[in-house]
C-alpha positions as CSV (number, residue, x, y, z in Angstrom):
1,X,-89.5,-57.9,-70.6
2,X,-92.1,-55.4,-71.9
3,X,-92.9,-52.7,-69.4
4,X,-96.5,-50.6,-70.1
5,X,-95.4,-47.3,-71.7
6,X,-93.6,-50.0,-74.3
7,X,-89.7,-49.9,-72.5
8,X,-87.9,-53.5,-73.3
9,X,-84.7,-54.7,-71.2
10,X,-82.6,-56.1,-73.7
11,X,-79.3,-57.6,-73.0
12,X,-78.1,-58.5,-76.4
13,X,-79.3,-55.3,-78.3
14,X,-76.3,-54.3,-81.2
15,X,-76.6,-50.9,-81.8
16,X,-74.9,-49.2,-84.9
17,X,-73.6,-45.1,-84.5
18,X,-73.1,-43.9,-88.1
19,X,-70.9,-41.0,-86.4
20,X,-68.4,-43.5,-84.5
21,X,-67.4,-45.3,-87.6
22,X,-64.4,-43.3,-88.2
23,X,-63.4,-43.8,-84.2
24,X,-63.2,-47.6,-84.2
25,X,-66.4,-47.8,-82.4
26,X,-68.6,-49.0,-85.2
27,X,-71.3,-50.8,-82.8
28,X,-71.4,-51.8,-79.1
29,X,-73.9,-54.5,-77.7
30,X,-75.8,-52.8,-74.4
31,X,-77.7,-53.8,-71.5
32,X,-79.7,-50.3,-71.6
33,X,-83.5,-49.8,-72.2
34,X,-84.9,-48.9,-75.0
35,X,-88.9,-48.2,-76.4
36,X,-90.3,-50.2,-79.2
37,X,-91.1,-47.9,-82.0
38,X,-94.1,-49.3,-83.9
39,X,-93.9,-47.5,-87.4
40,X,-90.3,-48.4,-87.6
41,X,-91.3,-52.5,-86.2
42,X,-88.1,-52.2,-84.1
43,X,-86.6,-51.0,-80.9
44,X,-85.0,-47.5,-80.9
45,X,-82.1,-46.4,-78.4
46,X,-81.0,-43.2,-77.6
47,X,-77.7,-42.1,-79.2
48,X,-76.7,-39.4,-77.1
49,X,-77.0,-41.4,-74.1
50,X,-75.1,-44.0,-75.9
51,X,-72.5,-41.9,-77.3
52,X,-71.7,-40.7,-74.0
53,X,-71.9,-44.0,-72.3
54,X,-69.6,-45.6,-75.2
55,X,-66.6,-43.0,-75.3
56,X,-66.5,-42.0,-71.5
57,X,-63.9,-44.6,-70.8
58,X,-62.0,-43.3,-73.9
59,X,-62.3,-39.4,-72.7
60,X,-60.8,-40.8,-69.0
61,X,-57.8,-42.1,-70.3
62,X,-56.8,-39.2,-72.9
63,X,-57.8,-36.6,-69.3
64,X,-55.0,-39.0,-67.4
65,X,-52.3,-38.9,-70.1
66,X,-52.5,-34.9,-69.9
67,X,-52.0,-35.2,-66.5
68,X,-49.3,-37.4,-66.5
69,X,-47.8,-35.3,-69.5
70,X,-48.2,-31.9,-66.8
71,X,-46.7,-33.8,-64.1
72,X,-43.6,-35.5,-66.2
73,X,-42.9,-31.6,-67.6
74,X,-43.3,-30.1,-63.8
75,X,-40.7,-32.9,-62.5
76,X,-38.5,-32.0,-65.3
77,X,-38.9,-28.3,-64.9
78,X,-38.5,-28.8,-60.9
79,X,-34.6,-30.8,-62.0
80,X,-33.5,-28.4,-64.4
81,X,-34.1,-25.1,-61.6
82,X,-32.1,-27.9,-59.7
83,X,-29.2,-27.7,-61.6
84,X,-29.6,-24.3,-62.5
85,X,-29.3,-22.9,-58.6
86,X,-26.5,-24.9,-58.3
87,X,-24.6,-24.0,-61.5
88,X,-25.4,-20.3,-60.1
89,X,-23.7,-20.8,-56.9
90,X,-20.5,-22.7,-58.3
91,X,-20.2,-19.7,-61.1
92,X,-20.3,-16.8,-57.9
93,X,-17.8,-19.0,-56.1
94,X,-15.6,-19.1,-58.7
95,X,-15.8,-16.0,-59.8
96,X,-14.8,-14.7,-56.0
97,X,-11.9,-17.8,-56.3
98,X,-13.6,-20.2,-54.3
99,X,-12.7,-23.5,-55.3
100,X,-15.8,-26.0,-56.0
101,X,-14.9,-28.6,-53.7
102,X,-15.1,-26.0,-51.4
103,X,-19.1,-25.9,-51.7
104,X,-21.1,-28.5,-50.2
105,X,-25.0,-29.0,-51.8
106,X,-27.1,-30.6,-49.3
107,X,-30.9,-31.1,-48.0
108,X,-30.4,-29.1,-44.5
109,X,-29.9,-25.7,-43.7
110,X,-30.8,-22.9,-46.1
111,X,-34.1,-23.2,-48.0
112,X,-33.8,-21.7,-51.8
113,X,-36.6,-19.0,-52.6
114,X,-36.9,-20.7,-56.0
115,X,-36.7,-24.5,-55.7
116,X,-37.2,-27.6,-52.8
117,X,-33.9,-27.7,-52.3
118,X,-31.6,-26.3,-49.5
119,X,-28.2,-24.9,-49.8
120,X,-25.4,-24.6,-47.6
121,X,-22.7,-22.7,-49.0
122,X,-19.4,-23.6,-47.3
123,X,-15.9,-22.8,-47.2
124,X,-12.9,-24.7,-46.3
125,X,-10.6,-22.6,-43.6
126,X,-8.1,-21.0,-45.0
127,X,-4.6,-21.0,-42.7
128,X,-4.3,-17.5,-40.7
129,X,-1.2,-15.9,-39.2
130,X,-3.0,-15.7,-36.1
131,X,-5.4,-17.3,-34.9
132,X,-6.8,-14.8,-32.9
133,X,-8.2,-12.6,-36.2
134,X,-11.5,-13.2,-36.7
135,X,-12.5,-15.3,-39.5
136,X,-13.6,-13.2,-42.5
137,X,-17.0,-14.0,-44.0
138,X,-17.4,-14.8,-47.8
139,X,-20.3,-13.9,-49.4
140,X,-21.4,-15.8,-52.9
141,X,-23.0,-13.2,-55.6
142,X,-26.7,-13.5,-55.5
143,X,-29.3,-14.3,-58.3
144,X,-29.4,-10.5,-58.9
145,X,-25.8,-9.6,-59.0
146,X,-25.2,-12.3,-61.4
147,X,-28.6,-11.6,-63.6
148,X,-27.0,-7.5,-63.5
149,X,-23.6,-8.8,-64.9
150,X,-24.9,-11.0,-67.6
151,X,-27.4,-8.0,-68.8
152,X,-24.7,-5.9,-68.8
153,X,-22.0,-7.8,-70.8
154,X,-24.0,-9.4,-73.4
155,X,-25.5,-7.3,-75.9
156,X,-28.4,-9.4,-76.8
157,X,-29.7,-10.2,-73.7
158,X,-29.6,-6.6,-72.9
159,X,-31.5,-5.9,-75.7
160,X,-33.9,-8.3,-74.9
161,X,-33.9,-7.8,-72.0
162,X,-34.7,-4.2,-72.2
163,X,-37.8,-4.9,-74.7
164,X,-39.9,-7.4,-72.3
165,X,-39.1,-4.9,-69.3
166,X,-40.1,-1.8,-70.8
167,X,-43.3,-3.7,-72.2
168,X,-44.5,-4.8,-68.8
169,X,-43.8,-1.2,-67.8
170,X,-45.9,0.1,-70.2
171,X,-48.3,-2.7,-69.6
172,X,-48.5,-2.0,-65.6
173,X,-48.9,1.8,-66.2
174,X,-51.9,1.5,-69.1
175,X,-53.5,-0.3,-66.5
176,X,-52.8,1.0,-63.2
177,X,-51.4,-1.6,-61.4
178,X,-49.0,-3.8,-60.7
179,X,-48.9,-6.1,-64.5
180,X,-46.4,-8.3,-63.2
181,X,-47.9,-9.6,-59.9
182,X,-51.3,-9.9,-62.3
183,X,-49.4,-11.9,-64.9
184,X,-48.0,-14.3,-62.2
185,X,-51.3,-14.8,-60.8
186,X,-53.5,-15.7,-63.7
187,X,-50.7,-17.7,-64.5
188,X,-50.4,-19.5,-61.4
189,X,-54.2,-19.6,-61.2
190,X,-55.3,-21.1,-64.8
191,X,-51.9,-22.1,-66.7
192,X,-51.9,-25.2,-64.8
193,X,-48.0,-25.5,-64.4
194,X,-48.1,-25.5,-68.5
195,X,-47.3,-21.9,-68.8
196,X,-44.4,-19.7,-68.0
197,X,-44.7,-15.9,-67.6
198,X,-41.9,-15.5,-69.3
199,X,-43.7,-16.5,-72.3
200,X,-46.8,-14.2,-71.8
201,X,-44.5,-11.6,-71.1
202,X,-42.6,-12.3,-74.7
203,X,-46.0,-12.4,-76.3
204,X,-47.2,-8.9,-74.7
205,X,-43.7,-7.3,-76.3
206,X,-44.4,-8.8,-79.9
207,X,-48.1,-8.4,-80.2
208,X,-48.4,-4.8,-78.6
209,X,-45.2,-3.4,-76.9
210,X,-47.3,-3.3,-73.7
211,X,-50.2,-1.4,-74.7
212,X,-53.5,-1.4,-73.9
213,X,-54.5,1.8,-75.4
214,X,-53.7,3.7,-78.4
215,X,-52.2,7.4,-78.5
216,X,-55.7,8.7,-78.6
217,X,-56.3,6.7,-76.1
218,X,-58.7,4.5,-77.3
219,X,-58.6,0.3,-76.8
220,X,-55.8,-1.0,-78.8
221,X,-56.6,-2.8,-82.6
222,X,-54.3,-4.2,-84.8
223,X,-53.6,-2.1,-88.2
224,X,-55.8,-4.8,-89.6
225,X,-58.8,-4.0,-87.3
226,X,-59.1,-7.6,-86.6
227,X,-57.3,-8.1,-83.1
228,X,-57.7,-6.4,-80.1
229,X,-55.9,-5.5,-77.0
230,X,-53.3,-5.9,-75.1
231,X,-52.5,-9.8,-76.4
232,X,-53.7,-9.1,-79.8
233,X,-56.8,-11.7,-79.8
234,X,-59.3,-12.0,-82.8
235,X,-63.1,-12.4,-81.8
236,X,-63.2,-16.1,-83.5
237,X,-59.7,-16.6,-81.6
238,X,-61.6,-16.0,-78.2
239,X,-65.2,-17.4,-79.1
240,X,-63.6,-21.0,-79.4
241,X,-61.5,-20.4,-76.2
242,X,-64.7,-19.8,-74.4
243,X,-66.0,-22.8,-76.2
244,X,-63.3,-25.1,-75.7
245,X,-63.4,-24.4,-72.2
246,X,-66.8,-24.3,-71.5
247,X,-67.0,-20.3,-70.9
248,X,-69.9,-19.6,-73.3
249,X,-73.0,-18.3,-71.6
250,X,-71.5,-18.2,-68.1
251,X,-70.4,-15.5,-65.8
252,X,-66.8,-16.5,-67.3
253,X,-67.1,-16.0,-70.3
254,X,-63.8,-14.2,-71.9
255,X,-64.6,-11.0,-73.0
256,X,-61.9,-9.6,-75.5
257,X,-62.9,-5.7,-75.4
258,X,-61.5,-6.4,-71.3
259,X,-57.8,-6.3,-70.9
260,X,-58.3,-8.6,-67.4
261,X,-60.2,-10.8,-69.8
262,X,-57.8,-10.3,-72.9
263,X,-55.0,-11.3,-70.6
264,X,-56.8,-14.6,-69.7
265,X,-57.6,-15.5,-73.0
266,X,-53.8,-15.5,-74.3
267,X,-53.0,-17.4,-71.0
268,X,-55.9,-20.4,-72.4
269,X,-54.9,-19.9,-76.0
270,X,-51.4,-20.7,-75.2
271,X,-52.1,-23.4,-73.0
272,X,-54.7,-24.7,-75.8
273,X,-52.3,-24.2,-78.1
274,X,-49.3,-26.5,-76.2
275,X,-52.1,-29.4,-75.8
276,X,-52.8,-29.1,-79.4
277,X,-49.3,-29.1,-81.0
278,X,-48.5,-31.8,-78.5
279,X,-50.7,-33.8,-79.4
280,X,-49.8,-33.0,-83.2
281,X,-46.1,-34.4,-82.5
282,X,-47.1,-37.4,-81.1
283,X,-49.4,-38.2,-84.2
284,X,-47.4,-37.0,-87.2
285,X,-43.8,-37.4,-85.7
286,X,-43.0,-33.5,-86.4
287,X,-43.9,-30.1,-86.9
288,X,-43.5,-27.5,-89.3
289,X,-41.2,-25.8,-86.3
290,X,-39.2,-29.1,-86.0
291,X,-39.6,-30.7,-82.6
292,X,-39.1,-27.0,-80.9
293,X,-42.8,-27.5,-79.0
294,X,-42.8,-23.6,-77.9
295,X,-41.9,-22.3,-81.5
296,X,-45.0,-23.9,-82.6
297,X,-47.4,-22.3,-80.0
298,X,-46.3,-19.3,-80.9
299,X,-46.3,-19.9,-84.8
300,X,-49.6,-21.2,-84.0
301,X,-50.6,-17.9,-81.8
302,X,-49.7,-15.7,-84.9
303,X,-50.8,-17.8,-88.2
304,X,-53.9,-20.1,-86.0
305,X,-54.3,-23.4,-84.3
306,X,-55.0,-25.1,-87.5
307,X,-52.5,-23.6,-89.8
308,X,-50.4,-26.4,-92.0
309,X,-48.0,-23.8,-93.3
310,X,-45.6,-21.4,-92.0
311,X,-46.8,-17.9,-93.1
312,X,-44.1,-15.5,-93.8
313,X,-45.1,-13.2,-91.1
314,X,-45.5,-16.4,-88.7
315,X,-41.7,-16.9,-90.0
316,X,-41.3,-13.3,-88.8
317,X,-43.1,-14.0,-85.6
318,X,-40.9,-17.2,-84.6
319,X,-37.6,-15.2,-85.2
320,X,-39.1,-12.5,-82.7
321,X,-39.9,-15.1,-80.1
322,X,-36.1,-16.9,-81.1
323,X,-34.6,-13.4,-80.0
324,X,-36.6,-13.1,-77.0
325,X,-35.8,-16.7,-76.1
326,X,-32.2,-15.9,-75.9
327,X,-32.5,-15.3,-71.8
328,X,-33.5,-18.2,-71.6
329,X,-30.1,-19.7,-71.9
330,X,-29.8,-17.2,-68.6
331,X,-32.2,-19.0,-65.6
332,X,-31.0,-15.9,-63.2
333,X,-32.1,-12.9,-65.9
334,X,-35.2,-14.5,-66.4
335,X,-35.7,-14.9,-62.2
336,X,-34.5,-11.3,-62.3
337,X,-37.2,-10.4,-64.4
338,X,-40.1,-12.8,-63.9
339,X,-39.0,-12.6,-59.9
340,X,-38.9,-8.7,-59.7
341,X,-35.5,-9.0,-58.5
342,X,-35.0,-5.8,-60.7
């Protein structure tokens, strides 16, 4: 059917996309209008509308795999606090001499600050001499009386421990508020469950030691004069997170020179990042870091998104974040910290 500005309905139309070749999308046959172009003697389709049309299906399935991806990681994150809290309270029993069959776990009772789970701690009778004593209470160690013995006996976590604390309290002071509650809530607000503060937290110690500003106190940049602030963040770094997520030429638009806006951008990068070498395990069956996806954000963080090889400062960089990650063997030093149980 021929309409009067020269339109057709065809419902047989084969329409070849020299830029889908390479996706397994070499043609398509369409129902959609086109306009007869005389000079050329043959009908011409739109290949934007086309390309958007043909790969839509294609972009709604990869959008529902990273969401079933986020919500298998959260369930598994959600079981492991599980067992964690409950390790924790059998380890304070003990250590007060409370046998484990003395505890009962169950859904009633005591709600955990941390976790959907409620605890009642309980504690066989032991036989009195008289009956008419009251009953002495026992008390279980809490999260930070545990977190407070581990710092204290183990040498590394101290250490460690020490070096994220006193960055965030540089961090909070250069700024003039409260860096921790800020942390948590651009975290909570665009990490997307992906993201753990514990991680911004280690990259704030290895990138700046918590500053924002120099001694002279001008805006921090790197030795190199290519990164800036806080989460030491090249321009390029930044101009492609605004572009990836659709920032560019809108009132959010990241703005690196900002140390709200520097903070947000390592929060994207490293959730950009954990997408990206994802994604890069599933297709190539490893990484340069092994199968460790976390040591490959943050070797990609330091050496680029793109990088093949391990640089020998992004070697450098990984045995940093290793040292770091040694509280995380601890679940109640890193509540202690990222809780401010301290």
């Amino acid at each position: 059917m021929r309409y009067s500005d020269g339109r057709v309905y065809s419902s047989s139309a084969y329409i070849q996309n020299p830029k889908n070749r390479d996706s397994g999308y070499s043609g398509v046959r369409t129902n959609k209008a086109g306009i007869y172009d005389y000079e050329k003697g043959r009908y011409v389709f739109s290949d934007k509308v086309l390309s958007k049309d043909l790969f839509e299906r294609n972009e709604n399935k990869e959008q529902k795999k990273a969401i079933e991806r986020r919500e298998k990681r959260a369930a598994e994150r959600k079981r492991r606090k599980r067992n964690a809290l409950i390790q924790r309270i059998a380890a304070g029993a003990a250590a007060l001499g409370i046998g484990t069959g003395a505890l009962i776990i169950k859904t009633a009772d005591i709600k955990s600050p941390n976790e959907d789970i409620y605890i009642t701690p309980f504690v066989t009778e032991a036989p009195q001499a008289d009956m008419n004593e009251p009953e002495e209470s026992i008390i279980i160690p809490d999260t930070a009386e545990i977190a407070q013995d581990i710092i204290n006996s183990n040498p590394d976590v101290n250490e460690n421990y020490n070096n994220i604390t006193e960055a965030l309290s540089r961090f909070s002071k250069q700024l003039g508020t409260d860096g921790l509650a800020l942390i948590k809530n651009r975290v909570n607000d665009i990490g997307d469950g992906e993201i753990e503060v514990i991680d911004v937290l280690k990259i704030l110690w290895i990138e700046s030691r918590g500053r924002i500003y120099d001694d002279n106190g001008n805006y921090l940049v790197s030795y190199t004069g290519e990164a800036y602030g806080p989460f030491q963040l090249t321009p390029s770094t930044v101009d492609y997170i605004n572009y990836y997520y659709g920032f560019t030429g809108t009132d959010k638009e990241l703005d690196i020179m900002d140390p709200y806006d520097n903070l947000d951008a390592c929060i994207y990068n490293l959730k950009f990042l954990k997408e990206k070498k994802e994604n890069d395990l599933t297709e190539n069956g490893s990484l340069p870091t092994g199968n460790n996806i976390m040591e490959a954000v943050f070797w990609g963080y330091h050496d680029g998104a793109w990088a093949s090889d391990i640089t020998q400062n992004g070697e450098y960089y990984i045995a940093q974040y290793r040292d770091l990650s040694i509280i995380d063997n601890y679940p109640e030093v890193v509540s202690y910290i990222t809780d401010d149980l301290c």
